[in-house]
C-alpha positions in Angstrom: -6.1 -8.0 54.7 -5.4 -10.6 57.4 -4.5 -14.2 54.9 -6.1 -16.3 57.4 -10.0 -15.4 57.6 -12.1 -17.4 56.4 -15.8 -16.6 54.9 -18.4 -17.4 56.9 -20.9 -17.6 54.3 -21.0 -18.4 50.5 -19.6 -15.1 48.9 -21.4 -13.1 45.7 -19.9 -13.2 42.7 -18.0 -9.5 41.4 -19.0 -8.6 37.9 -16.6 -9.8 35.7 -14.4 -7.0 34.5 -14.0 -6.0 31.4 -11.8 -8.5 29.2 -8.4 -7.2 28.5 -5.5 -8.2 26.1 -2.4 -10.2 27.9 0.5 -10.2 25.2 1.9 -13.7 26.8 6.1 -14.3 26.0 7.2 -15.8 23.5 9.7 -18.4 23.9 12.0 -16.9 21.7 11.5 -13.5 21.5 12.6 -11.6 24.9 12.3 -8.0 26.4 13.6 -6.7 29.7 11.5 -7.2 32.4 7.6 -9.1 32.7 7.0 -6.2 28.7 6.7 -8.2 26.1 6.2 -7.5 22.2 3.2 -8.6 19.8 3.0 -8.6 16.3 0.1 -7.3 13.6 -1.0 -8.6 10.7 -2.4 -5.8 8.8 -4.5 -4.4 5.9 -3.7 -0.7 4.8 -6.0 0.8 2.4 -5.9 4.6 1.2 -9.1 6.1 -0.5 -8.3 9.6 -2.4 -11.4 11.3 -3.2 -10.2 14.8 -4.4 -9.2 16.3 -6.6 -9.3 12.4 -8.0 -10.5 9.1 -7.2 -8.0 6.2 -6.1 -7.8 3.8 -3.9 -5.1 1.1 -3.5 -4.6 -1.3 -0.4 -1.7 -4.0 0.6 -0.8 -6.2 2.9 2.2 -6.0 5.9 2.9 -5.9 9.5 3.3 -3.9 12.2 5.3 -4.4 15.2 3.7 -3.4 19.2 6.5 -2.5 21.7 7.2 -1.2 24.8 10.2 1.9 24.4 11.4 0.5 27.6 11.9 -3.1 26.8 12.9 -3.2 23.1 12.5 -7.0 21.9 15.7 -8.8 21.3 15.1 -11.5 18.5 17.2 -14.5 18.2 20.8 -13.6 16.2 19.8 -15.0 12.9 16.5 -13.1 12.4 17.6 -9.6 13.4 18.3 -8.6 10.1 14.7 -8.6 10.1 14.1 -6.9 12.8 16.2 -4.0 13.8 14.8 -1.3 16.4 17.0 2.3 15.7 16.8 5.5 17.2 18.2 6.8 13.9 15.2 5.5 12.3 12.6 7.9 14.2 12.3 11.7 15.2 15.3 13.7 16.1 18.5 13.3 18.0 18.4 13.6 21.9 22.0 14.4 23.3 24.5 11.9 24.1 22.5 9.1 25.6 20.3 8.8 21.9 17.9 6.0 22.6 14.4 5.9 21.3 12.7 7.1 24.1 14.9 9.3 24.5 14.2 10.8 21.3 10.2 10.3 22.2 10.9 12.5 25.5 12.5 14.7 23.9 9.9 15.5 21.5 7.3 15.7 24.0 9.5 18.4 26.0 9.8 20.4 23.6 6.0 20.7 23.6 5.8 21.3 27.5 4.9 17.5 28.5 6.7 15.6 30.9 6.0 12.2 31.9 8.5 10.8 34.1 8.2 6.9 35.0 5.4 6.7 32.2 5.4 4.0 30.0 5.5 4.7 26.1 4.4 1.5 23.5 4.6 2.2 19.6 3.7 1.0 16.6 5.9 0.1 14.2 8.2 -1.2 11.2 11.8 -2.0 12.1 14.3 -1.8 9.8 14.8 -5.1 7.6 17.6 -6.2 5.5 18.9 -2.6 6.5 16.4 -0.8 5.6 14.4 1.6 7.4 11.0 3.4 6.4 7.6 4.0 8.2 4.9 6.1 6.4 3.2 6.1 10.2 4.4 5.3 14.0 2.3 5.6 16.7 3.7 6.4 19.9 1.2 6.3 23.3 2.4 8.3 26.0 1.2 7.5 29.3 1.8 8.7 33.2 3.1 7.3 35.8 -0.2 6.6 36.7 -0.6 4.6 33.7 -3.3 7.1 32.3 -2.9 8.1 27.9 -1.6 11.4 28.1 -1.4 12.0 24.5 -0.1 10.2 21.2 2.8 11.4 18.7 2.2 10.3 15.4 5.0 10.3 13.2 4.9 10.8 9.3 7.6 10.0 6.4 7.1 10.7 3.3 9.0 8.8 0.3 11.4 11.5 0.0 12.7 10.4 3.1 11.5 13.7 5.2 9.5 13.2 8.4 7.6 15.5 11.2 5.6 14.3 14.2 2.1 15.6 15.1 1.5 16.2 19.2 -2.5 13.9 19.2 -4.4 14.3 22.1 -6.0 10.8 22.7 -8.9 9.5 20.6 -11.4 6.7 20.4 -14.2 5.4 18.3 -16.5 8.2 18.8 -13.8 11.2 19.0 -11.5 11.6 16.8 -8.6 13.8 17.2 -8.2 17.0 15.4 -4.9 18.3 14.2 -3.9 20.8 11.6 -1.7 18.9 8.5 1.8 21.0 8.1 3.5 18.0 6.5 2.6 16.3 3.2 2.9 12.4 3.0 3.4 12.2 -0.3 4.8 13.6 -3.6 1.5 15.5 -5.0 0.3 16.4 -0.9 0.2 19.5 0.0 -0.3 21.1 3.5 -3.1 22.9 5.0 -6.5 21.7 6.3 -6.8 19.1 9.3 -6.9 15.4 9.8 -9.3 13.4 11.5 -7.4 10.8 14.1 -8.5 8.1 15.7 -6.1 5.6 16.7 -6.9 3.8 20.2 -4.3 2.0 21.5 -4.5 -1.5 20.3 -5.7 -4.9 22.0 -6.8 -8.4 20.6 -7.6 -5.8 17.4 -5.7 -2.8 15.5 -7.8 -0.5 14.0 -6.4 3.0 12.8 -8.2 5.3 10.5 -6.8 8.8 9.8 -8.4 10.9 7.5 -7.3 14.5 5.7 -9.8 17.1 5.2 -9.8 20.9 3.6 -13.4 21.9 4.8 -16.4 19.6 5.8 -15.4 16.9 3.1 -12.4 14.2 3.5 -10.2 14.1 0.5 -8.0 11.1 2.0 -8.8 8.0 4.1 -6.5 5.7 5.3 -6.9 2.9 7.4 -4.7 0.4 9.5 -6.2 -3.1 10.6 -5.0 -6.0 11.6 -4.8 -8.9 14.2 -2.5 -9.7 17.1 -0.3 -12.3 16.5 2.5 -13.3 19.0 6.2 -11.9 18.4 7.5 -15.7 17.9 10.3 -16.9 15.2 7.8 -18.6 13.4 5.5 -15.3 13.2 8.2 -13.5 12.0 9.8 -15.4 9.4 5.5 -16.0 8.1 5.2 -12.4 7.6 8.5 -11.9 5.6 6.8 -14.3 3.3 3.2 -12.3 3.2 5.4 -9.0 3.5 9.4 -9.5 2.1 11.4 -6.4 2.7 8.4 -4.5 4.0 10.0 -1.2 4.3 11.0 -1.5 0.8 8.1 -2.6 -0.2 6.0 0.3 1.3 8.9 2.8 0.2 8.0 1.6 -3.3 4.4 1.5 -3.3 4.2 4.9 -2.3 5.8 6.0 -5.2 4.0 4.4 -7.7 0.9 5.0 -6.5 2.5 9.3 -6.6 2.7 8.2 -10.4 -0.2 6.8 -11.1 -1.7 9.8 -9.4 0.3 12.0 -11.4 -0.6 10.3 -14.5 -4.1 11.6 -14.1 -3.5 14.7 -13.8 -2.8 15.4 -10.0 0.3 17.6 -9.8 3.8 17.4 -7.3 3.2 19.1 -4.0 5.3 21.8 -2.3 8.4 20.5 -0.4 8.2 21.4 3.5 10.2 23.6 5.1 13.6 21.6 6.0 13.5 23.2 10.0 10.6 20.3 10.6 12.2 17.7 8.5 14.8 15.1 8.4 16.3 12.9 5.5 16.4 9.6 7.4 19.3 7.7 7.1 19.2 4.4 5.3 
């Protein structure tokens, strides 16, 4: 296009495309490159509707991030925020980075994605501690196009596994078969119900477990972008001290209350598809 023409009459106004979410910089919180992070405020409910009913929900955060441009926090809050390969999946040979250990994983199911860019959702590890019930992980192609989604599990035993999710949205909903339980009285077999869009202005996750027609488990992820600033962070260790703690701990008391009426322990998974995470 020649920079110099000029329009010779008044020109039509394009449709105005659809709005998108720009995660702007913080002033304090860097990454790599123009990638930047973002923040969540969330609400996490889980609804257990077999074999009883219970329902608890609390409060945290998650952290958005690009695997290529990790956020580097100013010195005095990293205890609060601590990205670790250690902390997700499975080792990846010398160079052990988190993508790494994302690529990895997605080779050994047959999927390579060279030059494609790969955000998460996440906790870090705070106050040296490191524990994520769920991480999201989008894969996407050189082209920029959603290949497919790796959600990773933990349990409060300390065991994770990661599911291969083709992409979903409102209106289709992934389908994968559950080999791993999440808690102490899970078991495995049946499906889950995915959806989990890659988030904008909004986060909204909902993943339910199901042994025929009916759910027996729904839980949910919500929240609101907030930008990855000092002041943000050190807000939500007020609403959310020690989150990974926290969430370590709520897990297992809501397995007690559970098996206080009358739900019993699940079968331990095979340990070829788990991991003790480190602490």
């Amino acid at each position: 296009m020649n920079p110099t023409c000029t329009a010779t009459r008044p020109a039509v106004a394009a449709p105005a495309p659809p709005r998108r979410t720009t995660l702007r910089p913080a002033r304090d919180v860097t990454a790599p490159g123009a990638r930047v992070a973002a923040l969540y405020r969330t609400r996490i409910t889980h609804l257990r509707r077999h074999p009883v009913q219970h329902y608890f929900e609390r409060s945290s955060y998650s952290w958005f991030v690009d695997l290529d441009a990790l956020p580097r926090v100013p010195r005095w809050l990293r205890p609060f925020a601590r990205f670790e390969a250690r902390d997700h999946l499975w080792a990846a040979g010398d160079a052990d980075t988190l993508r790494g250990r994302v690529d990895a994983f997605l080779e050994s199911k047959g999927i390579d994605l060279p030059g494609g860019r790969i955000t998460a959702l996440m906790q870090p590890r705070v106050m040296g501690f490191a524990f994520n019930p769920l991480t999201l992980f989008w894969c996407h192609d050189a082209n920029g196009v959603l290949r497919c989604v790796v959600a990773e599990v933990q349990n409060p035993r300390g065991e994770r596994h990661a599911y291969l999710v083709p992409p979903s949205g409102d209106d289709h909903p992934a389908i994968v078969d559950k080999r791993f339980p999440t808690s102490t009285v899970d078991g495995v077999g049946g499906h889950y119900l995915v959806r989990a869009p890659e988030p904008a202005d909004r986060l909204d996750i909902k993943i339910s477990s199901h042994r025929g027609d009916t759910p027996a488990f729904v839980a949910t992820v919500r929240g609101d972008l907030r930008p990855a600033t000092s002041r943000q962070i050190v807000a939500l260790q007020l609403l959310a001290p020690a989150a990974p703690l926290m969430d370590a701990l709520s897990m297992r008391i809501q397995g007690a209350m559970l098996r206080l009426k009358g739900v019993p322990v699940g079968a331990r998974p095979s340990r070829r598809s788990t991991l003790r995470c480190a602490q």
